[in-house]
PDB file of N, H, CA, C and O in Angstrom:
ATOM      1  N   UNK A   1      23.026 -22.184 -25.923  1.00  0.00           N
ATOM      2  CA  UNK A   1      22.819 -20.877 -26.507  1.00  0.00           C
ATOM      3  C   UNK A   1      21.354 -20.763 -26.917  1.00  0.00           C
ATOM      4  O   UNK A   1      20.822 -21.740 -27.445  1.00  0.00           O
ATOM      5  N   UNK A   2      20.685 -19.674 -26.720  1.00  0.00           N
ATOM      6  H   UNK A   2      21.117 -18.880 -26.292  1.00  0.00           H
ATOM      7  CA  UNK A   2      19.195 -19.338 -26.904  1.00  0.00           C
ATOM      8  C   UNK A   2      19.090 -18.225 -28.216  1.00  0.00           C
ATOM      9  O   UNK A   2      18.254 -18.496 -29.078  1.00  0.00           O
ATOM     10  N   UNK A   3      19.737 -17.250 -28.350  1.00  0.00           N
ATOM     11  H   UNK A   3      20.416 -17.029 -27.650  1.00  0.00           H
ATOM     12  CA  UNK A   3      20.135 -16.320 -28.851  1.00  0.00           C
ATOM     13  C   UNK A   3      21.605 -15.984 -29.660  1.00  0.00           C
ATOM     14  O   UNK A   3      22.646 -16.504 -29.260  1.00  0.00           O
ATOM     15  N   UNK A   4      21.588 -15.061 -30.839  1.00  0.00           N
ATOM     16  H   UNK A   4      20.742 -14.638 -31.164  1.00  0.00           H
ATOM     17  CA  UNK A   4      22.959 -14.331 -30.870  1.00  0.00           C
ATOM     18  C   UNK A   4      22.776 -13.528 -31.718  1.00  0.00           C
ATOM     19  O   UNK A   4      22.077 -13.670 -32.721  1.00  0.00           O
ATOM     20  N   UNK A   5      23.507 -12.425 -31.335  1.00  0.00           N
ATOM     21  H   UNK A   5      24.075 -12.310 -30.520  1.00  0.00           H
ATOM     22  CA  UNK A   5      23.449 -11.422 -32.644  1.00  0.00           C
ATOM     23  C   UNK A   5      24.327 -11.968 -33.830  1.00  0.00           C
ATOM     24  O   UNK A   5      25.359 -12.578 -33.552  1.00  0.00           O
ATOM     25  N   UNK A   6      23.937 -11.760 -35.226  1.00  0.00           N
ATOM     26  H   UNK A   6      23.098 -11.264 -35.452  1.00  0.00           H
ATOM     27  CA  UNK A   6      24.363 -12.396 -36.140  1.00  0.00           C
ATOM     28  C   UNK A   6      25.883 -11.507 -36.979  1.00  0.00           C
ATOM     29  O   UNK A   6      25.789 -10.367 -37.434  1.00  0.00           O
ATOM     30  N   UNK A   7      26.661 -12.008 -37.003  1.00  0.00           N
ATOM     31  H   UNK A   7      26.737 -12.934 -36.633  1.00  0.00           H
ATOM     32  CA  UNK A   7      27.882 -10.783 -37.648  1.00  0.00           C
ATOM     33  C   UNK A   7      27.029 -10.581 -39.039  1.00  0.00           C
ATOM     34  O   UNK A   7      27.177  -9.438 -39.472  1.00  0.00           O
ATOM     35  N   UNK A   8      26.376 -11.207 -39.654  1.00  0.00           N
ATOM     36  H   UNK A   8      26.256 -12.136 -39.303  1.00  0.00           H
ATOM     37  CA  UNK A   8      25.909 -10.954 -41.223  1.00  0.00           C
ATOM     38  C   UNK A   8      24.187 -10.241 -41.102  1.00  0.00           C
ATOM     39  O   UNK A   8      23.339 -10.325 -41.991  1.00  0.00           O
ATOM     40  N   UNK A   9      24.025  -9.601 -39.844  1.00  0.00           N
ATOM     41  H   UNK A   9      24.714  -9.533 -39.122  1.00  0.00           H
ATOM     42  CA  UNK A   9      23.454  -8.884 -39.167  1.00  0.00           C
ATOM     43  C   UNK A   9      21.758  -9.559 -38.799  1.00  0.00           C
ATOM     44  O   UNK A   9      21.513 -10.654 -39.305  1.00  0.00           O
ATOM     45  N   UNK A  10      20.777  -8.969 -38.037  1.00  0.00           N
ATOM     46  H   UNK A  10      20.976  -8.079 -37.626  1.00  0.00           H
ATOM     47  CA  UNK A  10      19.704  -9.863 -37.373  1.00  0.00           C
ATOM     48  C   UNK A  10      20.225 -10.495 -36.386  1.00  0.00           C
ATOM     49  O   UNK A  10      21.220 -10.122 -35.766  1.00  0.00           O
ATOM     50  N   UNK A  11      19.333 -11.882 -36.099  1.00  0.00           N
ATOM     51  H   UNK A  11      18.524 -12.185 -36.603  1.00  0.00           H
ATOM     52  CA  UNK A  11      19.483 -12.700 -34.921  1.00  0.00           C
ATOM     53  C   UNK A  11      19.289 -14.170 -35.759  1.00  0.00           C
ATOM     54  O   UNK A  11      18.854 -14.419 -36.884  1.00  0.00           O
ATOM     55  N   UNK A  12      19.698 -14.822 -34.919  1.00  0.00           N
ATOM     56  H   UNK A  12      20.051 -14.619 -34.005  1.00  0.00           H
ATOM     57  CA  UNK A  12      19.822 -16.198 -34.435  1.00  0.00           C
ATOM     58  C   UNK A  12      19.452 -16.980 -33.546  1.00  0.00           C
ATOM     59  O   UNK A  12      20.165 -17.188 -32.565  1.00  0.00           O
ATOM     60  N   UNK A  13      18.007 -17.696 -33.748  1.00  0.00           N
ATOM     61  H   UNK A  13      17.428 -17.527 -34.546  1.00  0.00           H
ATOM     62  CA  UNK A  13      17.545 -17.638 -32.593  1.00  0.00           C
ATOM     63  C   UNK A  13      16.869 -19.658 -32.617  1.00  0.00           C
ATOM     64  O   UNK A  13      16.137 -20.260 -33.403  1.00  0.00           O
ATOM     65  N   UNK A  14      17.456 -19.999 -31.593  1.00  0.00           N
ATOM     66  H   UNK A  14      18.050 -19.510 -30.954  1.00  0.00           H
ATOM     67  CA  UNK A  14      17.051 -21.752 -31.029  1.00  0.00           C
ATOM     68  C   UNK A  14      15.809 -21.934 -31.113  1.00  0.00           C
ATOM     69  O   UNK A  14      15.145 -21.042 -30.587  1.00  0.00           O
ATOM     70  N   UNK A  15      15.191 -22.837 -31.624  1.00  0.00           N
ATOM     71  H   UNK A  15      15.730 -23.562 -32.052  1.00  0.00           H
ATOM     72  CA  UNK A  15      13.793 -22.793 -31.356  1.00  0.00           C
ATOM     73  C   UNK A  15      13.499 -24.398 -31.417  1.00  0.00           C
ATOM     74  O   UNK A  15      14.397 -25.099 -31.884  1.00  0.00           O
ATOM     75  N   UNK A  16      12.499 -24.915 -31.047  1.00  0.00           N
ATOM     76  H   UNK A  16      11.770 -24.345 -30.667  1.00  0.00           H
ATOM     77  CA  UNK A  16      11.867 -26.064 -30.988  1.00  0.00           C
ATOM     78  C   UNK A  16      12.128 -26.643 -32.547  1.00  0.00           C
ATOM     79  O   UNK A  16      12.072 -25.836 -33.475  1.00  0.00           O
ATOM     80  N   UNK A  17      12.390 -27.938 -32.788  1.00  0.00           N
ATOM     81  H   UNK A  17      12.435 -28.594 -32.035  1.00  0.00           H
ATOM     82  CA  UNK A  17      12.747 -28.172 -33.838  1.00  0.00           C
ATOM     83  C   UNK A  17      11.402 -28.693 -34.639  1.00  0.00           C
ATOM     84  O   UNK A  17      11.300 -28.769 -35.864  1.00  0.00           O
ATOM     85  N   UNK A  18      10.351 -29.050 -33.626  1.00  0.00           N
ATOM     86  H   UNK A  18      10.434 -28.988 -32.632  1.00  0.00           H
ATOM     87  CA  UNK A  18       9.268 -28.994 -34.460  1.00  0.00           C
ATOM     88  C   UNK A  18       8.426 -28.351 -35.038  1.00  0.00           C
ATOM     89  O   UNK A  18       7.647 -28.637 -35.947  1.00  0.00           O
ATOM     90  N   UNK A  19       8.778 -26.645 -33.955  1.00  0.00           N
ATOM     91  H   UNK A  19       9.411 -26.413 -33.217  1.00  0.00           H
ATOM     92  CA  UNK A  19       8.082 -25.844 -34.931  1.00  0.00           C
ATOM     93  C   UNK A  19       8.308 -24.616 -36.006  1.00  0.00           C
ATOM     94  O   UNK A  19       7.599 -23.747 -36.515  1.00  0.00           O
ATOM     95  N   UNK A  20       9.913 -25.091 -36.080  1.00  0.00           N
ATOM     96  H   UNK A  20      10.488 -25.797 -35.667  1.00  0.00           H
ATOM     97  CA  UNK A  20      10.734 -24.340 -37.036  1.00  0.00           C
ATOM     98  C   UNK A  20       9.817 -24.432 -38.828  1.00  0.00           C
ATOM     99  O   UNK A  20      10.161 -23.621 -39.689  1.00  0.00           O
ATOM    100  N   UNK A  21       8.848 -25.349 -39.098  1.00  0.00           N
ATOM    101  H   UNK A  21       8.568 -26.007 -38.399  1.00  0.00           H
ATOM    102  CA  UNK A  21       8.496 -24.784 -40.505  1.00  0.00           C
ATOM    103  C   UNK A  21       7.091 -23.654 -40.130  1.00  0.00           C
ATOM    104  O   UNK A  21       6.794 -22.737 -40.896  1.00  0.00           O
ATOM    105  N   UNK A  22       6.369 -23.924 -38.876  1.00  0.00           N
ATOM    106  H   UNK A  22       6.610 -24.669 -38.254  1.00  0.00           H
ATOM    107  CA  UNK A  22       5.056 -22.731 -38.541  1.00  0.00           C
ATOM    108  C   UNK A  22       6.471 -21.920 -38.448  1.00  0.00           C
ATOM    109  O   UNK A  22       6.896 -21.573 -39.550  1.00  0.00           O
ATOM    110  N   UNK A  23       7.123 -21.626 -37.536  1.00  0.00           N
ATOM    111  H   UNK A  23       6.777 -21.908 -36.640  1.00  0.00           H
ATOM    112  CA  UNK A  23       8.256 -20.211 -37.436  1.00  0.00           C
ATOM    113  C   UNK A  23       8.678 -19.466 -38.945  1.00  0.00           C
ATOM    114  O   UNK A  23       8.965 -18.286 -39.147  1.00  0.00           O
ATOM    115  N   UNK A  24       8.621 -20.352 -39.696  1.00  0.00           N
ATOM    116  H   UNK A  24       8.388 -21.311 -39.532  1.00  0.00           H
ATOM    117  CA  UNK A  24       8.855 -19.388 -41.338  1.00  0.00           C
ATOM    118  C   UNK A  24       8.424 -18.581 -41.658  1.00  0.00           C
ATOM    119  O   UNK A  24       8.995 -17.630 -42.192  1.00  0.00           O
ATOM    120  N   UNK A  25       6.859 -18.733 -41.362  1.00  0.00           N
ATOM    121  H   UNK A  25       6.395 -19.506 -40.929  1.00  0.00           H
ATOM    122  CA  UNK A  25       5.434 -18.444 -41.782  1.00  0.00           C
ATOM    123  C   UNK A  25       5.785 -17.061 -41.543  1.00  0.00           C
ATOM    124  O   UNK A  25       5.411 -16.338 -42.466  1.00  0.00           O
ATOM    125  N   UNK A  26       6.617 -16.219 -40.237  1.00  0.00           N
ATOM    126  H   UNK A  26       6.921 -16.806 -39.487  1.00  0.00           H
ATOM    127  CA  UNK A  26       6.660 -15.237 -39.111  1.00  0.00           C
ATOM    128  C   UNK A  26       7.033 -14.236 -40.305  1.00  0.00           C
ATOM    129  O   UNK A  26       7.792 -14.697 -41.157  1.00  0.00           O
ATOM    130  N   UNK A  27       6.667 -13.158 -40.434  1.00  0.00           N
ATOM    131  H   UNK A  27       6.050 -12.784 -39.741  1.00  0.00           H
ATOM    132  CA  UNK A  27       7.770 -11.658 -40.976  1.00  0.00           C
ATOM    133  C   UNK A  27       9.233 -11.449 -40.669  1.00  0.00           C
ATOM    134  O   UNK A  27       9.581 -10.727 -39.735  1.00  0.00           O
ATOM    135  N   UNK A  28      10.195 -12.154 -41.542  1.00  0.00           N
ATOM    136  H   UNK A  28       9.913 -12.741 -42.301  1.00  0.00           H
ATOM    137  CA  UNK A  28      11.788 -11.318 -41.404  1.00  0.00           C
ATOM    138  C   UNK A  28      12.321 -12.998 -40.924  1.00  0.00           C
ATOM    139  O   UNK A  28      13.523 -13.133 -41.153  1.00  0.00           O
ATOM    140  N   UNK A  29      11.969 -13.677 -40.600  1.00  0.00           N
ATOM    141  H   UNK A  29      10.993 -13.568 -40.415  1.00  0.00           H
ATOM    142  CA  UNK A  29      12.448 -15.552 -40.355  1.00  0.00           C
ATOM    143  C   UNK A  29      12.540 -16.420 -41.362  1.00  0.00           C
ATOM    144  O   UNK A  29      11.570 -16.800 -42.017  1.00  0.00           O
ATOM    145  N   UNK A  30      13.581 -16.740 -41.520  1.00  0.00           N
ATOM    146  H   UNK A  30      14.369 -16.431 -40.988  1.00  0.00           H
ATOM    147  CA  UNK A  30      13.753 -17.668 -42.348  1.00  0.00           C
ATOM    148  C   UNK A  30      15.279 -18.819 -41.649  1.00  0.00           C
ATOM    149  O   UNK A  30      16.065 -18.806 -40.702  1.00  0.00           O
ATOM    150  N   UNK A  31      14.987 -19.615 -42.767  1.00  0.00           N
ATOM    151  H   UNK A  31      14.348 -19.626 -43.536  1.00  0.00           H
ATOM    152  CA  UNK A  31      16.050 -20.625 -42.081  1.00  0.00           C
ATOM    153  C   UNK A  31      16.911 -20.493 -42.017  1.00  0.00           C
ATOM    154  O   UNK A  31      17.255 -19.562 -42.744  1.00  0.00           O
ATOM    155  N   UNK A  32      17.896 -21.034 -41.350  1.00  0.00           N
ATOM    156  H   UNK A  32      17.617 -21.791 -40.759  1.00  0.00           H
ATOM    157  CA  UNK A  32      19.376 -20.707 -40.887  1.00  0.00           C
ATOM    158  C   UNK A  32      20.470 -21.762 -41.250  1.00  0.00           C
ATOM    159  O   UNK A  32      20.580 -22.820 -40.630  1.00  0.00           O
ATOM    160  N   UNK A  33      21.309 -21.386 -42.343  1.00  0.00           N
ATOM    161  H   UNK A  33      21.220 -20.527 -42.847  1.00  0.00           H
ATOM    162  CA  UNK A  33      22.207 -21.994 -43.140  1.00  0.00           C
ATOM    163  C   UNK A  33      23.365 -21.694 -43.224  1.00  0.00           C
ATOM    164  O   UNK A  33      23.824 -20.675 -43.740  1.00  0.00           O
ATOM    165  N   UNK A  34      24.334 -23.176 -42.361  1.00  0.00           N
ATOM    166  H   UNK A  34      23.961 -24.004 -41.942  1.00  0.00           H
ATOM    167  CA  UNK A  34      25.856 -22.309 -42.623  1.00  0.00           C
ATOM    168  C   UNK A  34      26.108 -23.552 -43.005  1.00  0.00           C
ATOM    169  O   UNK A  34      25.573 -24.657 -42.911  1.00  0.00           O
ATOM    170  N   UNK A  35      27.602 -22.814 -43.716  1.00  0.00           N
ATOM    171  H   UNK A  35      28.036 -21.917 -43.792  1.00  0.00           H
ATOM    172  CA  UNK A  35      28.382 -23.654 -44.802  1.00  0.00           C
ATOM    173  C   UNK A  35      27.649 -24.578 -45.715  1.00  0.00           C
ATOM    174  O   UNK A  35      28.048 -25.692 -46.053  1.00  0.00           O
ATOM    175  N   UNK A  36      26.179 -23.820 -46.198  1.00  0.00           N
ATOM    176  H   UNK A  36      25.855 -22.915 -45.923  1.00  0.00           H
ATOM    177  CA  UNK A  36      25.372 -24.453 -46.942  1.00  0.00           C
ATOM    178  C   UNK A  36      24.712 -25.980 -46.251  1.00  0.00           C
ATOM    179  O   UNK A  36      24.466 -26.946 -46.973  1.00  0.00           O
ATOM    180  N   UNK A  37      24.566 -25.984 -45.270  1.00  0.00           N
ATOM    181  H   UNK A  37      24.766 -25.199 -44.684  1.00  0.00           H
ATOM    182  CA  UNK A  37      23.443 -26.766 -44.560  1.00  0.00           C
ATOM    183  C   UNK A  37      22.631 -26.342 -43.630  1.00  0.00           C
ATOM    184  O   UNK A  37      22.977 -25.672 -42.657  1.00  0.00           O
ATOM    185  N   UNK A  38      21.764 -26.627 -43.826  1.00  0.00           N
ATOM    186  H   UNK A  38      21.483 -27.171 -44.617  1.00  0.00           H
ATOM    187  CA  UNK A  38      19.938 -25.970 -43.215  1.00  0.00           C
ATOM    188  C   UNK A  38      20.566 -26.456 -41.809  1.00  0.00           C
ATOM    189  O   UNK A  38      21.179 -27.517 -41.693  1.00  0.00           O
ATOM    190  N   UNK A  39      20.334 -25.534 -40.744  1.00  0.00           N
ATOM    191  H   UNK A  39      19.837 -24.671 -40.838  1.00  0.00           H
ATOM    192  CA  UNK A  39      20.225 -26.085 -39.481  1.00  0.00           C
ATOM    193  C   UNK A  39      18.951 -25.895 -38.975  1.00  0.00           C
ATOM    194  O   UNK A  39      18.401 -24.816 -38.752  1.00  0.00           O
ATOM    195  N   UNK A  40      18.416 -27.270 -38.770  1.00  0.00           N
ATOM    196  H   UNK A  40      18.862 -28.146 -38.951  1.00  0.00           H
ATOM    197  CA  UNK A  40      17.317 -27.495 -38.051  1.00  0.00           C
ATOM    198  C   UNK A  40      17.259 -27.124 -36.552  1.00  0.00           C
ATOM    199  O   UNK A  40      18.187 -27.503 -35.837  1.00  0.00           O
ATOM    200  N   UNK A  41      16.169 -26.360 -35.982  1.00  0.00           N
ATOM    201  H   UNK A  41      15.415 -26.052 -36.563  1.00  0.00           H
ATOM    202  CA  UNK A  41      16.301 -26.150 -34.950  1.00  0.00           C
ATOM    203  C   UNK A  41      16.755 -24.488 -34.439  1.00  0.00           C
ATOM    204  O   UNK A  41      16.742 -23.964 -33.325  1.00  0.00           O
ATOM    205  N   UNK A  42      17.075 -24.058 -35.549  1.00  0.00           N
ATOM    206  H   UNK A  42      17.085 -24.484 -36.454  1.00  0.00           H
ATOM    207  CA  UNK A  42      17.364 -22.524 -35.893  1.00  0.00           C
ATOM    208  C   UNK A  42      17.251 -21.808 -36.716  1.00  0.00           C
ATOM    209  O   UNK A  42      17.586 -22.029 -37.879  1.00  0.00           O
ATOM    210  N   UNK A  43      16.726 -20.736 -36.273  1.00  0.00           N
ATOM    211  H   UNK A  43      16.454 -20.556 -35.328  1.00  0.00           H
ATOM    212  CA  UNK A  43      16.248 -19.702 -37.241  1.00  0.00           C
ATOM    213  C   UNK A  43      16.861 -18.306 -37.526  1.00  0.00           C
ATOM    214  O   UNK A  43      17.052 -17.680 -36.483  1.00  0.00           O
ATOM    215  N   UNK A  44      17.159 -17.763 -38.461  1.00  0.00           N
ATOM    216  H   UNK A  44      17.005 -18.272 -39.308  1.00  0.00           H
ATOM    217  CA  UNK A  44      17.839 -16.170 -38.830  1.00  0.00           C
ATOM    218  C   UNK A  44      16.191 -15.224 -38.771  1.00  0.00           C
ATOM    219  O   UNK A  44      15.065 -15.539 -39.156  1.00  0.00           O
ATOM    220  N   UNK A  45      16.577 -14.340 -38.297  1.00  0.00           N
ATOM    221  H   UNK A  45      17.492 -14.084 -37.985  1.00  0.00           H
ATOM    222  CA  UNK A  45      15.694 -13.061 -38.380  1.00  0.00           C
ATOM    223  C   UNK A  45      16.191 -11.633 -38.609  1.00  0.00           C
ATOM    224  O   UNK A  45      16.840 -10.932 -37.833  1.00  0.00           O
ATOM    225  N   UNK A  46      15.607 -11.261 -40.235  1.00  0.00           N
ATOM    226  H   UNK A  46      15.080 -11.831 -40.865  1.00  0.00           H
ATOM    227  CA  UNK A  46      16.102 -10.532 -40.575  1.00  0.00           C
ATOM    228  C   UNK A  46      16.356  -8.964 -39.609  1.00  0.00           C
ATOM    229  O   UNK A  46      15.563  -8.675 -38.712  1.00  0.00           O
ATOM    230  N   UNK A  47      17.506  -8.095 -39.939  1.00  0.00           N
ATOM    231  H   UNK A  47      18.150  -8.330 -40.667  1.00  0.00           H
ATOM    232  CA  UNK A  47      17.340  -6.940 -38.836  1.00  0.00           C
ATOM    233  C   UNK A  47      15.916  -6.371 -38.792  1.00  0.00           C
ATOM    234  O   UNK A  47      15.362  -6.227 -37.703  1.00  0.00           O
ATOM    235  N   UNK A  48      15.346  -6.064 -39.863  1.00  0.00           N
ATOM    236  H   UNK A  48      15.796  -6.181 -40.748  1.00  0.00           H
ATOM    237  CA  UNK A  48      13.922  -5.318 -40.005  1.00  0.00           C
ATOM    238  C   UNK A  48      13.014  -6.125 -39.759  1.00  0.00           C
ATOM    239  O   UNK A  48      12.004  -6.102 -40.461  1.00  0.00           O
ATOM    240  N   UNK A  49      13.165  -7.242 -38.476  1.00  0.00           N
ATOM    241  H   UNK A  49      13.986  -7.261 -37.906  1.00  0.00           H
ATOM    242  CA  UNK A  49      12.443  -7.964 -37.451  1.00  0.00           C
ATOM    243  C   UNK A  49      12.441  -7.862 -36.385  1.00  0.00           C
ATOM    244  O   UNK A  49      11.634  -8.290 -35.560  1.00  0.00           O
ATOM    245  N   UNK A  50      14.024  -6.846 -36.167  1.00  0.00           N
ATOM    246  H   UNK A  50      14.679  -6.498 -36.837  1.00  0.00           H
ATOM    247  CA  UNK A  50      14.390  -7.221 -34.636  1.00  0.00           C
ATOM    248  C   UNK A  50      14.719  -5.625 -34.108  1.00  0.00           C
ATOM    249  O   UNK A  50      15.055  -5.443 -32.938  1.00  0.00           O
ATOM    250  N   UNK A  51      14.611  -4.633 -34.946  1.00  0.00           N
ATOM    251  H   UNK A  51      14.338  -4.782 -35.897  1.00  0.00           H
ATOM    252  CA  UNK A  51      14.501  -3.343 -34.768  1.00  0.00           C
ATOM    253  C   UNK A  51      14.103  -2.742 -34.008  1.00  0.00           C
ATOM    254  O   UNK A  51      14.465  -1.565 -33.999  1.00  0.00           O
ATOM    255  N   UNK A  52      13.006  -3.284 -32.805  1.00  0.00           N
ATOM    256  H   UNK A  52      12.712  -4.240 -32.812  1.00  0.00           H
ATOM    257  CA  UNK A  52      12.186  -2.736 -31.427  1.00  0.00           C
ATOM    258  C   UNK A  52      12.606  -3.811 -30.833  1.00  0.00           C
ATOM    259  O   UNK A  52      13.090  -4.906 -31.116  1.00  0.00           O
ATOM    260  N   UNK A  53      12.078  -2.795 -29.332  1.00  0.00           N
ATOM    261  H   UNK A  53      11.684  -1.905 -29.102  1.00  0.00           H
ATOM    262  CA  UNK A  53      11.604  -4.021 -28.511  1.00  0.00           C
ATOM    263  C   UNK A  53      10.937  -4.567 -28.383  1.00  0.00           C
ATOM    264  O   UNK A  53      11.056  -5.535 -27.632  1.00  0.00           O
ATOM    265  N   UNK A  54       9.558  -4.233 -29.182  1.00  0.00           N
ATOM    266  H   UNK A  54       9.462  -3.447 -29.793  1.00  0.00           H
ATOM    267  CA  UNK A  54       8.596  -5.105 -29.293  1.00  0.00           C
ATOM    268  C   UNK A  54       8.464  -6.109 -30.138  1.00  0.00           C
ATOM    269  O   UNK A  54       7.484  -6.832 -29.957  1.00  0.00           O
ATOM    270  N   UNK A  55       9.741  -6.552 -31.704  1.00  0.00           N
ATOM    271  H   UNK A  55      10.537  -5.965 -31.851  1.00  0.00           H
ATOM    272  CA  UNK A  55      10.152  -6.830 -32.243  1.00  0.00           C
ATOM    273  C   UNK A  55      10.671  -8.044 -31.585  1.00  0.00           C
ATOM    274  O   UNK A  55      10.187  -9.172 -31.681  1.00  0.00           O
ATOM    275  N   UNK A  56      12.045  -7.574 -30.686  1.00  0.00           N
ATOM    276  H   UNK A  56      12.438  -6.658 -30.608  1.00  0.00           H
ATOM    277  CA  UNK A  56      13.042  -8.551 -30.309  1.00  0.00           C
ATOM    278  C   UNK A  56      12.257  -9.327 -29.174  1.00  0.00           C
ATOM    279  O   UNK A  56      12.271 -10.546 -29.345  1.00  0.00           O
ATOM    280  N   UNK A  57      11.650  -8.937 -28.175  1.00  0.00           N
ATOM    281  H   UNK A  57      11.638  -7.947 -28.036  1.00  0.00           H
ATOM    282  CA  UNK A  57      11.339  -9.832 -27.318  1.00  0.00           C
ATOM    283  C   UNK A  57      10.797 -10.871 -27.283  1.00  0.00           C
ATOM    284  O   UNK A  57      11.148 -11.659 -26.405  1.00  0.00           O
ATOM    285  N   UNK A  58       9.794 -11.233 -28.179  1.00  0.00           N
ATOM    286  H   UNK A  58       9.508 -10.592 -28.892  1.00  0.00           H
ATOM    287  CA  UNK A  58       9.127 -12.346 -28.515  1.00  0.00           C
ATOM    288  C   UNK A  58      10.339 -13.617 -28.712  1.00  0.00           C
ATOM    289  O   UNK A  58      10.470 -14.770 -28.302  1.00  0.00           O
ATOM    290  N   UNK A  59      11.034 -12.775 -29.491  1.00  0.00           N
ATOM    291  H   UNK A  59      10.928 -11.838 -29.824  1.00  0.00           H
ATOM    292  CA  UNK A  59      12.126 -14.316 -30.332  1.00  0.00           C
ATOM    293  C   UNK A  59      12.974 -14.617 -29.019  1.00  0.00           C
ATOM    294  O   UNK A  59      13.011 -15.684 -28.406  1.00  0.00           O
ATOM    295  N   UNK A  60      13.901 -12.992 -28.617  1.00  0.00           N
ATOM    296  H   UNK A  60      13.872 -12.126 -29.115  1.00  0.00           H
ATOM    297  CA  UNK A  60      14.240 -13.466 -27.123  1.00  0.00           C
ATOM    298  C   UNK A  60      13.694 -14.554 -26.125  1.00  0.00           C
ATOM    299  O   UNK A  60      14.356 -15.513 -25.728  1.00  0.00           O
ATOM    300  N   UNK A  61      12.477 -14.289 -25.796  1.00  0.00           N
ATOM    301  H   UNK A  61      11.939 -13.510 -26.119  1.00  0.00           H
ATOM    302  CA  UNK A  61      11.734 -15.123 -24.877  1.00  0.00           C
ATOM    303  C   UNK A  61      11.437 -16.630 -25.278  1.00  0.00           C
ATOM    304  O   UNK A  61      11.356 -17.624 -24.556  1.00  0.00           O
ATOM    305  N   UNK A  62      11.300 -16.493 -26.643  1.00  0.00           N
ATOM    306  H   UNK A  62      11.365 -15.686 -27.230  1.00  0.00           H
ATOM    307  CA  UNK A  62      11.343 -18.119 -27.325  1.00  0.00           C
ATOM    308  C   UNK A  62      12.050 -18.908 -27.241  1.00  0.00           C
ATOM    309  O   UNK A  62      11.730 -20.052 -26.915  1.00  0.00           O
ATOM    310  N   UNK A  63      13.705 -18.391 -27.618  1.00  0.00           N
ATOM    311  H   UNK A  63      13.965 -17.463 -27.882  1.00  0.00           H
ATOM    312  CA  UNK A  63      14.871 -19.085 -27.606  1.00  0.00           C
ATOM    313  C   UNK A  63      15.445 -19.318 -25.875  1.00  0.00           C
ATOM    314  O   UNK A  63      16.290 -20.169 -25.595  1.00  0.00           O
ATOM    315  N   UNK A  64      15.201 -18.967 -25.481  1.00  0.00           N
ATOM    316  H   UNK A  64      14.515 -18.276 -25.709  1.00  0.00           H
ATOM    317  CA  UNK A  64      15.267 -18.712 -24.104  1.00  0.00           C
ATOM    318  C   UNK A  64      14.643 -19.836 -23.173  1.00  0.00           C
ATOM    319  O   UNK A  64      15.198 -20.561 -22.348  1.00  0.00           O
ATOM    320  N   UNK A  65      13.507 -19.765 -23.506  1.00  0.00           N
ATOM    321  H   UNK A  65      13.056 -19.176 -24.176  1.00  0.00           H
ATOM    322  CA  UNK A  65      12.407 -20.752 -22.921  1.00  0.00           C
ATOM    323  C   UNK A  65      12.605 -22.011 -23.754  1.00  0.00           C
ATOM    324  O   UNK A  65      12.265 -23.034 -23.161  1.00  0.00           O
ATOM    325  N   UNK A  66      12.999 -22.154 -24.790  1.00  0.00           N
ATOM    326  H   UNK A  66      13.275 -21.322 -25.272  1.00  0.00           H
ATOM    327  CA  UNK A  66      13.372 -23.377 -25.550  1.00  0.00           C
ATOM    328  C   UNK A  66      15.051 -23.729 -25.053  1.00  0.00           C
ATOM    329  O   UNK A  66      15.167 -24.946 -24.905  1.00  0.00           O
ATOM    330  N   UNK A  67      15.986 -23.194 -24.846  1.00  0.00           N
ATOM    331  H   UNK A  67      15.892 -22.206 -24.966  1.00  0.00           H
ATOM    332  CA  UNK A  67      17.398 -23.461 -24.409  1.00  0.00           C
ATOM    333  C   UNK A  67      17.118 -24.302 -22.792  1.00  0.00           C
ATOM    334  O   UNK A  67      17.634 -25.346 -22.392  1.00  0.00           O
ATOM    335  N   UNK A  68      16.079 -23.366 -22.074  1.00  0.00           N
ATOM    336  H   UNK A  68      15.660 -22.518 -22.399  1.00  0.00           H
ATOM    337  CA  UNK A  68      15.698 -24.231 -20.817  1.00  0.00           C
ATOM    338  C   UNK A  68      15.033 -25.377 -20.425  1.00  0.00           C
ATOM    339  O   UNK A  68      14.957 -25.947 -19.336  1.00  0.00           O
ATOM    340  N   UNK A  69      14.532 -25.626 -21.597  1.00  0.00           N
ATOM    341  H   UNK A  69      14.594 -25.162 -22.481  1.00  0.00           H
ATOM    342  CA  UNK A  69      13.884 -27.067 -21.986  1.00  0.00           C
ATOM    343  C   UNK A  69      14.875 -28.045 -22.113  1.00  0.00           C
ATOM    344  O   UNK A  69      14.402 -29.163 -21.911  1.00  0.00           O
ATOM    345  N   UNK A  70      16.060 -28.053 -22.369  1.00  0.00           N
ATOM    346  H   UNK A  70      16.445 -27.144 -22.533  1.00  0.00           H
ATOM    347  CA  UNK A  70      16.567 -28.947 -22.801  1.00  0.00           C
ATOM    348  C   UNK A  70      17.652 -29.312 -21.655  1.00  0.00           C
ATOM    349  O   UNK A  70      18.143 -28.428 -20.952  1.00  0.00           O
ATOM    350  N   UNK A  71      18.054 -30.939 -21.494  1.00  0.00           N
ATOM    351  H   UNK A  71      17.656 -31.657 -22.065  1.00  0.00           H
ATOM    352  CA  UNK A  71      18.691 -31.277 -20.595  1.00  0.00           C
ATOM    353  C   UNK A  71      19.875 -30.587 -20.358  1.00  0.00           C
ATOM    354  O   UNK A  71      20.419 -29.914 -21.234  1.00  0.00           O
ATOM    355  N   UNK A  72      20.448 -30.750 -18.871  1.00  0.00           N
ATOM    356  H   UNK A  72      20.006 -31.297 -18.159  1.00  0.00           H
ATOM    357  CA  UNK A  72      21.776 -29.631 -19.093  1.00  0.00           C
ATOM    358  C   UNK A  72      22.921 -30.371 -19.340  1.00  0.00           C
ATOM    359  O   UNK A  72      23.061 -31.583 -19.179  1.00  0.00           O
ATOM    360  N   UNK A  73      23.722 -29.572 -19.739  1.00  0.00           N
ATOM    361  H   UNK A  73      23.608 -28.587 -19.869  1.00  0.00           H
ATOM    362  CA  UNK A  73      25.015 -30.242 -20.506  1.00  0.00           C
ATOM    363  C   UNK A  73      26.606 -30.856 -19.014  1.00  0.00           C
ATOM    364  O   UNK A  73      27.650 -31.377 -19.406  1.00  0.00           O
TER     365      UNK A  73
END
């Protein structure tokens, strides 16, 4: 998975696990925590990040290009 829309709304988006603390830094990103543990390696972006397309594509193309990096299952 590269992507997902989030039911608690925004995105969800895979990213390189090394550069998930520069990715914070971004407007509307922050870390991604379920059942109260940080998942490394993923990031939430708030909706009022992902509101355009000029918005969404970047993270699209990130998670994307990072999901294809990785060996296949």
């Amino acid at each position: 998975m590269a992507v997902a829309a989030s039911g608690q709304g925004g995105l969800m988006v895979r990213v390189d696990p090394d550069e998930t603390e520069a990715l914070l830094v971004k407007p509307h990103a922050r870390e991604m925590v379920m059942r109260g543990r940080s998942m490394n390696g993923w990031l939430r972006v708030d909706d009022e990040g992902v509101r355009t397309k000029r918005q969404l594509a970047p993270w699209v193309k990130r998670g994307v290009s990072y999901a294809r990096s990785l060996p296949p299952k």
